[in-house]
N, C-alpha and C positions, 0 to 999 in steps of 0.2 A: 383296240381289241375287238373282234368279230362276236357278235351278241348273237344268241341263238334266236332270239324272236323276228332281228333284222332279216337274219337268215331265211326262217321262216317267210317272212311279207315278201323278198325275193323269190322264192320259187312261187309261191299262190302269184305273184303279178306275173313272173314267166309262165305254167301253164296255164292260168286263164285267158292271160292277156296276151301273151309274147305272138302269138299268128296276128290278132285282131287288131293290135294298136301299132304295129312294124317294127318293134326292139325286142329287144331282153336283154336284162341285166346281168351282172356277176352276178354270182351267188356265193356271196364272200363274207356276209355277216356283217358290213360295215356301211353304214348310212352314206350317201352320196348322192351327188345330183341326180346321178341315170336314170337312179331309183328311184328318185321323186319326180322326174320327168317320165316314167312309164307308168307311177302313179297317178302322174294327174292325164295323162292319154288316157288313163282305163277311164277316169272318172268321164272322161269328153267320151268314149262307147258309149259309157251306160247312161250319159244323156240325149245320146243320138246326135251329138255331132259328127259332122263324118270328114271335115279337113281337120285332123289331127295337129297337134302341136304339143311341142315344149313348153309353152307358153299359156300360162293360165291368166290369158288373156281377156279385152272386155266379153268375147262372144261367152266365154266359159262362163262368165260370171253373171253376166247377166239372164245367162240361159237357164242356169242353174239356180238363178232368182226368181224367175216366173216360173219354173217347177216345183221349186222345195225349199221356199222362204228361210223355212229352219229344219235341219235335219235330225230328227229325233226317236226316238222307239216306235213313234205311233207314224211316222210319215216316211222313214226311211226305206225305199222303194225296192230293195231284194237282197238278197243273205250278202251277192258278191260285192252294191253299194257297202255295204257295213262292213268286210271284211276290205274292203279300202280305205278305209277312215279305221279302224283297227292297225293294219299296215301300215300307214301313215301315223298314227301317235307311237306306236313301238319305235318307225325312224326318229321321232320327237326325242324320246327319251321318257316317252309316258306307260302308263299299264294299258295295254286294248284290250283288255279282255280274253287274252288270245282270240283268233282269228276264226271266230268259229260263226259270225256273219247275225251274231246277235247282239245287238244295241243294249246293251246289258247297265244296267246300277255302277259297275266297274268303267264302263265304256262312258257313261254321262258323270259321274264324278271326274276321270281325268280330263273332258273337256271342260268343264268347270273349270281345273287348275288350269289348264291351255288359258283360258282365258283371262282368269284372276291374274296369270303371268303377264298375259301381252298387256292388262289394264284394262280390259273392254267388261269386266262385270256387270259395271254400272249400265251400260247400253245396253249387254246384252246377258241379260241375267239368264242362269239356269244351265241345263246340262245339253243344251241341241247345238249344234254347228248354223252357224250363221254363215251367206256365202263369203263374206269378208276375212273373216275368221276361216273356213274351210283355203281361202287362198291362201292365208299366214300358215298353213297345218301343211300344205305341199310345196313349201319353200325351206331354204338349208337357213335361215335366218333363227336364231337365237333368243328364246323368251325369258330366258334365267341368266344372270350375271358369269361371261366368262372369259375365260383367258386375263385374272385380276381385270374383269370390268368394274367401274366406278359406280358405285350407289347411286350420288347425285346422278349420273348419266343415265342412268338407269330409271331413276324416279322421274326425270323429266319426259323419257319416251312414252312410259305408261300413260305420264299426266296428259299427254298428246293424244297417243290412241285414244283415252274414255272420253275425251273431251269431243274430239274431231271426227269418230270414225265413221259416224252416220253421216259425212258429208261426201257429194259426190266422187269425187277426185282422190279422196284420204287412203290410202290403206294401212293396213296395220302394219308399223316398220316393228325391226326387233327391238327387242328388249335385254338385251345382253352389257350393255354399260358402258360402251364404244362409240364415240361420234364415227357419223359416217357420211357418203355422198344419201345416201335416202335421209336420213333425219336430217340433214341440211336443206335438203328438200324440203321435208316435211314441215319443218320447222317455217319456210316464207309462207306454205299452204297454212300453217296457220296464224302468220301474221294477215296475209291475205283476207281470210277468213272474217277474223277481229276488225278488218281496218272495215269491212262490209261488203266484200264482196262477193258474188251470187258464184254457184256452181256455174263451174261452163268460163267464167271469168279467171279467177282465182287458176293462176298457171303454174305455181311453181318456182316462179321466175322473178328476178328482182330488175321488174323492168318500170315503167314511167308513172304506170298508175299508182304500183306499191314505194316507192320513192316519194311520190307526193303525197300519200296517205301519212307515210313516218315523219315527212317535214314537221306534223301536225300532232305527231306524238310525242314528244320530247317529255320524257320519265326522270325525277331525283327522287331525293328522300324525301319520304311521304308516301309515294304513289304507291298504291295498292292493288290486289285482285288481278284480272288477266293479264292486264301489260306489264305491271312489276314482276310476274311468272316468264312470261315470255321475254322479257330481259335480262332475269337473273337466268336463268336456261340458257340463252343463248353468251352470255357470259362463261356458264361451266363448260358448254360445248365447246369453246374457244380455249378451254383449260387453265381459266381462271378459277377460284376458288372461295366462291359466296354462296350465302341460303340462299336456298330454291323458295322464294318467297317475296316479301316484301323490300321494295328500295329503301334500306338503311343508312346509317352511315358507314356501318361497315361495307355494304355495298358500293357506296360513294368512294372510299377511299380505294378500293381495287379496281374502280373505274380511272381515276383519276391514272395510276399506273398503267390502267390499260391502254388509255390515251397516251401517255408518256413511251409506252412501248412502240404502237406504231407509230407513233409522231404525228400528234392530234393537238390541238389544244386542249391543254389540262383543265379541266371545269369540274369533273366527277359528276357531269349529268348526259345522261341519255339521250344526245341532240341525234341528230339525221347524221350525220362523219360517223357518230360512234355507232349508231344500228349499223348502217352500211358496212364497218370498217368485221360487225361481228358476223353477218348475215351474207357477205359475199368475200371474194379473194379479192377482188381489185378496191373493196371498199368505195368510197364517194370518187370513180372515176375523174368528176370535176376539179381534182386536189390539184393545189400548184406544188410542182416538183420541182428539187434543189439539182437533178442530176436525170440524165439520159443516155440514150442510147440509139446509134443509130446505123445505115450502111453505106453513108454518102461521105463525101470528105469533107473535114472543117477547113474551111477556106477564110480567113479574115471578113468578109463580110458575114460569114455565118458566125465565127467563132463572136464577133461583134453583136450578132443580135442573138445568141445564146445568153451570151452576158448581162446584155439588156432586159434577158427575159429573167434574170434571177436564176441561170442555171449556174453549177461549181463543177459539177464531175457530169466524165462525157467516156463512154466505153465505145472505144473502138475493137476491131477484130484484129486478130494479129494475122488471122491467113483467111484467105478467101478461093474456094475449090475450082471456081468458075469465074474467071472475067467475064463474061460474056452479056450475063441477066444483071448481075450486079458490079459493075467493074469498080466502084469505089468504094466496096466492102471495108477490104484491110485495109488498111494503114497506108498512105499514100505519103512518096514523099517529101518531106518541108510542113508536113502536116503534123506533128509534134509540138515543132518550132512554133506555129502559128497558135497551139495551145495553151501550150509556155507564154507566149508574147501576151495575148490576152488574158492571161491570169487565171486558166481554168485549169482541171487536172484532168488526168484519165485515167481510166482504169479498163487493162487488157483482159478480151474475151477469146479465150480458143474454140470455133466451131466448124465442124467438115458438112458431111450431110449425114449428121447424128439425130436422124429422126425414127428408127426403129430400132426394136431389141437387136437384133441381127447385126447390128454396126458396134454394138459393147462387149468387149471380148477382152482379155490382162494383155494378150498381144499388141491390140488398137489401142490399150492405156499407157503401153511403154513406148510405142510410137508416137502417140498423139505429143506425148511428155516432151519427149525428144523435139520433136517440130515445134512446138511453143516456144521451148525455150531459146532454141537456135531464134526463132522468129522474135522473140522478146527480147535476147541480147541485141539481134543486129538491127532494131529501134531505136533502143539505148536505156532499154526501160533501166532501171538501176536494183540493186541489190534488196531483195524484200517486197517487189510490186508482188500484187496476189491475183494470178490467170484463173481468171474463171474459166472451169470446164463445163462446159456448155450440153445439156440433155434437152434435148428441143423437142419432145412428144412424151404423151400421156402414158409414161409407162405404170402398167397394174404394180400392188405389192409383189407380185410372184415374180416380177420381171427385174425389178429391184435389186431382189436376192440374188439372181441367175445371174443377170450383167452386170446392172450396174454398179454395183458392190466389187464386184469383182474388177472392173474396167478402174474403178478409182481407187482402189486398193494398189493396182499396178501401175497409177501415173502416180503415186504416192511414193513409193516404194523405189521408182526412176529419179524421182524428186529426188529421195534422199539420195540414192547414188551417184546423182550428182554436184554434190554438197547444198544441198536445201538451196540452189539462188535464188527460188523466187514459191513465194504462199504457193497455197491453193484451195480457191474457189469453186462454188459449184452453183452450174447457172440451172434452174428448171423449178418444176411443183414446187409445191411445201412439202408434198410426204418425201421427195427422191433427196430436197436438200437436206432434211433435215434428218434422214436415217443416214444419208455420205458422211456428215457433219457430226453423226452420233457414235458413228463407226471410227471416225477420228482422222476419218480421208481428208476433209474441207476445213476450214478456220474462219470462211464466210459462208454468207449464202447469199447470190443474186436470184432473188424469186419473180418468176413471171405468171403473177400472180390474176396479168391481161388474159389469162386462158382461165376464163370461169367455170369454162364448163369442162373442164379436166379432173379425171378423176382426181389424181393429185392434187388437187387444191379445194374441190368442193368437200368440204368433212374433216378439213386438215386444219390444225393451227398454224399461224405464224413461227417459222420459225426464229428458236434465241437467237441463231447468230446470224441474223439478216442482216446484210451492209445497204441492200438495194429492192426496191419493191417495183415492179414495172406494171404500170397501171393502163396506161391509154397511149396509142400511136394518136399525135398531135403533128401540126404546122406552125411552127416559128419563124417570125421574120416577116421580109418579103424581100421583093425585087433582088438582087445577086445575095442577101441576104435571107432569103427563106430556105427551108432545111424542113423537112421530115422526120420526126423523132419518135420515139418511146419514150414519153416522158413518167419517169422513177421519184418515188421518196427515198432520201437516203436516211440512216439511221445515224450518220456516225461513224459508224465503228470501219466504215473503210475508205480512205479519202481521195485515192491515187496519187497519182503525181504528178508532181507539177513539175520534176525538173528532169534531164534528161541526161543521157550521155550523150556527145556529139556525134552527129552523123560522121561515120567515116569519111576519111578523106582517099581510103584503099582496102580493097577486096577484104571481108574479113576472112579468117582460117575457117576451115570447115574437118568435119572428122575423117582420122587415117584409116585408109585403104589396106586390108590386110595384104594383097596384092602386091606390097611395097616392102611389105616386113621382109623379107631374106635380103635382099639389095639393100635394107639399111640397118638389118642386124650384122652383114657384112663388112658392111662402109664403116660402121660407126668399132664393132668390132677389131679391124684393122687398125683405127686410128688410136684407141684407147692400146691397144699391143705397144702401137709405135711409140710413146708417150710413157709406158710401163706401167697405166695404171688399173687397176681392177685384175681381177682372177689370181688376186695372191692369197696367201698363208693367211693373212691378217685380217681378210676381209668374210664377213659372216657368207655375202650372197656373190653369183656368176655375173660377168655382164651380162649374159645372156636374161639370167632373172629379173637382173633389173632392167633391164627396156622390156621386157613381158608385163613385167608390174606397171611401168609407165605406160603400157601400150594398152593393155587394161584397164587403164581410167582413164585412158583417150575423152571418153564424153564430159567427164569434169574440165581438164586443162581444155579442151575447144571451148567448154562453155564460158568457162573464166577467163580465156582469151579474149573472146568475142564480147562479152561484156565489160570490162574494163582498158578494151580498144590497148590488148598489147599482142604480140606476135608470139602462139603457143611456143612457138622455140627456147623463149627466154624461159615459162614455166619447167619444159620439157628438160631443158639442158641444168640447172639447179637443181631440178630432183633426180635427174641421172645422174649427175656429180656426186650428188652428197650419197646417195644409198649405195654407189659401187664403191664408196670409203666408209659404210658404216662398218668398224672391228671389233673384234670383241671386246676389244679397249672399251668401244660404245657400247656394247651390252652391259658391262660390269658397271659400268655410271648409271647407265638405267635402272638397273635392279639397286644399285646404293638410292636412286631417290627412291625407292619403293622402300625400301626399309627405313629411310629415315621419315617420309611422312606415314607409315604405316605401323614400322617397328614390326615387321615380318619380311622378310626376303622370299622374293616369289617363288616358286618350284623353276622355273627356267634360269635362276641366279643363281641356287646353290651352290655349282661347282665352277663359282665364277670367283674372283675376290673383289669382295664387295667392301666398301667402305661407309664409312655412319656416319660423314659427316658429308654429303653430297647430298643439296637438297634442289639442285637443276639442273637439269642436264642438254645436249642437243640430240634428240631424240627423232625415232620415223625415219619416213622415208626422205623428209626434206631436212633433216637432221636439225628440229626447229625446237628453242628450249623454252618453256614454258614463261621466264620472261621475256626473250626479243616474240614472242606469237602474242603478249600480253601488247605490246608495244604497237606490234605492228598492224594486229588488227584495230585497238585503240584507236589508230592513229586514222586508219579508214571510214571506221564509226563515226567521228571527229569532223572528217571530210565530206560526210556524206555518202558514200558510196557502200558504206557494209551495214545492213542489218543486223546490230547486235549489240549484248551487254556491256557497257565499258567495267575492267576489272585491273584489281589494281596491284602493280606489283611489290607494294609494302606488305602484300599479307602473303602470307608463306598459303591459305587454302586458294587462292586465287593462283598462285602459281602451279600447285600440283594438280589444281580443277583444268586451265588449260596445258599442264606438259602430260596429263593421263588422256587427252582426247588426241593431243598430236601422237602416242604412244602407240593409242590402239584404235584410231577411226585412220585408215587410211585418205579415206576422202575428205575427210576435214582438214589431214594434215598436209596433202594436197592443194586445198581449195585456198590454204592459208602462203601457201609460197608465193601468187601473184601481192598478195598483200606487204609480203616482207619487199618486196620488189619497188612496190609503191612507195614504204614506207623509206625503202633505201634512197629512194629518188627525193623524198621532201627532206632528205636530211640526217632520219635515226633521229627523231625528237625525242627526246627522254633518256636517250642515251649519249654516246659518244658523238655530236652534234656535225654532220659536216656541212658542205654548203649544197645548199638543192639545186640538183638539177630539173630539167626538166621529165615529167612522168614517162610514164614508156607508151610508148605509141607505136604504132603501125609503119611508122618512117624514120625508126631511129636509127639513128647514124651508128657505123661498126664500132665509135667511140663511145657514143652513149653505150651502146651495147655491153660495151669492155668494161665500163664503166659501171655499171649498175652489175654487172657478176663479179667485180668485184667487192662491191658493198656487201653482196649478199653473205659473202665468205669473212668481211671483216678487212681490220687493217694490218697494216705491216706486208716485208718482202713476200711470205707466204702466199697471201692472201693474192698480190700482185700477179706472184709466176701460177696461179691456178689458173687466175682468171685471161691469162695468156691464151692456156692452155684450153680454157673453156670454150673461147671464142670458136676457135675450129667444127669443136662441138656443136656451138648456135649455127653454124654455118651449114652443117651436114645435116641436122633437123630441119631447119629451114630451108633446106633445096627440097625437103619432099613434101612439105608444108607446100611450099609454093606451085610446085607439081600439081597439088591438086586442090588450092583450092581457083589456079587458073585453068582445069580440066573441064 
């Protein structure tokens, strides 16, 4: 809401100031940078500086030091000084006095609270503006707890500023209850400080000198007075949850977790790992890593002395934008194989040239989706790897919100429409993964934690769901065995894979050209005529419907083609089959198991004749019944190759749990036909048992072919002359499959 006072301090800086200092503000009523950047210009006039700035910078301050030590009733040097620092505590949120240019009882009490707020009392008693203080007054920084800021967070900023702020380099950060990149800062300036180091020294920075200071401070219970302060503090900044005080045991034991979380050894004492690990993002750089990452190819001498070196998991890129600079980025290949052979895993990263806001957009999230996955199947990653999407620069919060969110909201979203085949990961900051991961886009997080001085990570916790920490670019090996890395802590919780699917032995499918649609809504049209089936009395939809429906989840069947190395034709032509014979015969079974595990008959059953003793039925578009789906995805899980729960078909909630997803998720019930396929091929275990063939692959013979359409449909004559009749089917799909994916 627009304050009348703010309003006010806006026009007195416009006509005093607005010719002399080179802006003017809105005159809007609402606190904001401009206005405190034409604030502190006026103040640089009325000191007689004359290169103006945004920036209340060292000249400001210290110019403003040797003039007017402290600014008070008796020193403050004319009405329009005072009626700036009046202006300036109204943007505060304080009383100035109104603006009438006199350092008023009013005007020295609210800088009191100015102060009592930011902690500086104790230094700087009384009611005058100090220039430290006068900088914290012309900045949008926060002296009172907001946006639910934390107490603790709050007490330890203060205890900062009174402690620290007479030293050279210190200023006063806010106070508002929020860790941030300045109190992360502020916080080594005052480890720095303690360990003894002189103004001018003392940088800020967690570099060789302050590293060897903390070797030498190792804090447990017991320890008292500044270093147990500056430990539990930098504990709560980290968003742990101890007194701001003395190393306890209670202290102890939320340390001991804290080690447990980034993956420290457990002691519950204050060694050099654990400052490190609170005090910077890459924590103790020197750490040995179980896992890396890098953009050269593992080649068995490397894969070898990886191994040697104690590495487990190795992220490779699944696409690389440029041969050129980096030709052995992605994935090269036999370079799996060589993973697999040596016993290590991997785990896939998706990156383009995703380094500014401009490149995240829900369009670039549903492409990027798309490209991975086609890139992840035709690998062989298998069912359930988790692709990291990759934000490779320092995006602000505000950019967050704008792109990023939006960008993984849309490869999310793609994800699902493709029937979930594989996680998703998010590679970058702390703040970017862990607001992706909170929003509910990600299920990991690869943090490159190596950019310290990114906004993103300095001020930010660790995130929960880190799988991956990237610390330090290192050299492994040597001679045909040395490699270049990022070497990573892993946490666990993501392991990759170790096993693959086989490199094709032929071109995999790729997705349909709408271009093609009339010549095969024709072809395939004609031949279903000739044959007499579909577009009767008895059937709910058109063929024309159904190859629409099929041709609109074109990127499912490509994807589950292409990862489970079989030829979309055979998806394609089973679920064309079955949905241009779904009847209402099939409807009326549907709605009976709806009423029998419901005991309501849905509103699209009413005028059906439902019966009450149908508790499964073959249902969807691949006309799949909630036990042979229970069966046949089992039977995958089983295999290895599908990510999912095994459920079982003795319980009547398991079978209505998966016939109500193949009912009403097309793309699941979809995603689930390569599997009944599979399942056809080892046999029909659990059910009617036949003798297995071989899986369906890329080079199945027109027998296999015949073969496995007619498992899909079952036994007996029936089953037999469909599957006759389907072959033709497989044949017509697959002449335009083949079209294009040799185009």
């Amino acid at each position: 809401m627009a304050d009348e006072m703010v309003l006010r301090a806006q026009k007195f800086v416009n006509q005093v100031y607005g010719s002399r200092i080179g802006m003017t503000v809105t005159e809007d009523g609402r606190t904001g940078w401009n206005t405190m950047y034409a604030l502190t210009r006026a103040l640089q006039y009325e000191l007689g500086i004359t290169a103006l700035s945004n920036s209340f910078g060292p000249t400001t301050l210290s110019t403003l030091k040797s003039k007017y030590p402290v600014v008070n009733a008796s020193t403050v040097p004319s009405a329009d000084f005072c009626r700036i620092i009046q202006s300036a505590l109204y943007c505060k949120g304080y009383d100035g006095g109104g603006i009438d240019g006199l350092y008023s009882d009013r005007v020295a009490s609210s800088v009191s609270s100015l102060k009592a707020n930011m902690g500086v009392s104790g230094a700087f008693p009384g009611g005058g503006i100090e220039p430290k203080v006068f900088k914290g007054l012309l900045n949008m920084d926060a002296y009172v707890s907001v946006n639910n800021g934390s107490d603790s967070v709050r007490e330890i900023q203060q205890w900062m500023n009174g402690r620290y702020v007479n030293r050279q380099d210190f200023y006063i950060i806010p106070c508002d209850g929020h860790h941030s990149r300045d109190v992360a800062k502020s916080l080594l300036y005052a480890i720095q400080y303690e360990l003894g180091m002189a103004d001018g020294v003392a940088n800020g920075v967690f570099g060789p000198g302050t590293q060897s200071g903390l070797k030498n401070h190792t804090v447990g219970v017991g320890t008292t007075g500044t270093w147990a302060l500056l430990f539990t503090g930098a504990m709560i900044l980290n968003a742990w949850s101890v007194p701001f005080g003395n190393f306890t045991a209670t202290v102890a034991d939320a340390v001991g977790r804290f080690q447990d979380f980034v993956k420290l050894p457990v002691s519950g004492v204050g060694d050099f790992q654990t400052w490190a690990s609170l005090l910077v993002s890459t924590g103790d750089p020197d750490r040995k890593g179980t896992a890396c990452d890098g953009v050269t190819k593992i080649t068995p001498a490397r894969a070898q002395a990886l191994k040697n070196a104690g590495y487990k998991y190795v992220g490779r890129y699944l696409y690389n934008p440029s041969t050129t600079s980096l030709p052995e980025k992605a994935i090269q290949p036999g370079e799996l194989d060589t993973i697999k052979q040596y016993g290590l895993r991997c785990f896939p990263i998706y990156q383009t040239y995703a380094r500014s806001a401009d490149y995240y957009s829900p369009d670039q999230g549903n492409t990027d989706c798309l490209i991975a996955v086609a890139a992840a199947d035709g690998f062989g990653f298998k069912d359930g790897t988790r692709i990291y999407f990759a934000v490779d620069y320092d995006a602000v919060d505000d950019e967050v919100s704008a792109y990023i969110l939006p960008y993984f909201q849309a490869v999310r979203n793609r994800m699902t429409a493709l029937g979930s085949p594989f996680s998703i990961g998010v590679y970058g900051p702390r703040n970017i993964c862990s607001r992706v991961s909170a929003a509910g886009y990600a299920s990991a997080s690869f943090v490159s934690d190596m950019s310290t001085g990114f906004s993103g990570n300095l001020g930010y916790p660790m995130p929960e769901n880190w799988a991956f920490d990237q610390i330090k670019t290192i050299s492994v090996g040597s001679g045909d065995g040395l490699i270049e890395i990022d070497n990573n802590i892993a946490s666990g919780r993501d392991t990759g894979q170790g096993d693959f699917h086989p490199t094709p032995s032929q071109t995999l499918d790729v997705g349909f050209s709408l271009s093609y649609w009339d010549a095969m809504l024709r072809e395939i049209g004609d031949y279903m005529e000739s044959i007499g089936r579909g577009d009767s009395a008895l059937y709910i939809y058109t063929r024309q419907e159904c190859l629409e429906t099929i041709v609109s989840h074109d990127a499912v069947l490509t994807s589950s083609a292409r990862r489970y190395r079989m030829r979309k034709a055979l998806i394609q032509t089973s679920a064309f089959w079955e949905f241009c014979h779904y009847s209402y015969k099939d409807l009326a079974e549907d709605a009976s198991v709806v009423w029998y595990h419901t005991a309501a008959i849905p509103d699209w059953g009413k005028d059906l004749p439902v019966v009450r003793d149908v508790s499964d039925s073959s249902t969807g578009i691949g006309k799949i019944s909630g036990r042979t789906g229970i069966l046949a995805r089992n039977n995958s899980v089983r295999a290895g190759i599908l990510d999912d729960s095994i459920l079982d078909t003795a319980k009547e909630s398991d079978i209505f749990s998966m016939w109500t997803r193949l009912n009403q998720d097309n793309v699941f019930n979809l995603s689930t036909v390569p599997h009944m396929h599979i399942w056809g091929s080892d046999g029909k275990p659990g059910d009617h048992a036949e003798t297995p063939i071989r899986r369906p692959a890329l080079d199945y013979t027109d027998a296999e072919t015949y073969e496995l359409l007619r498992r899909y449909q079952g036994f007996g004559d029936q089953a037999e002359a469909d599957a006759r009749l389907r072959v033709p089917l497989y044949q017509i799909f697959e002449k335009y499959n083949r079209i294009l994916r040799e185009s």
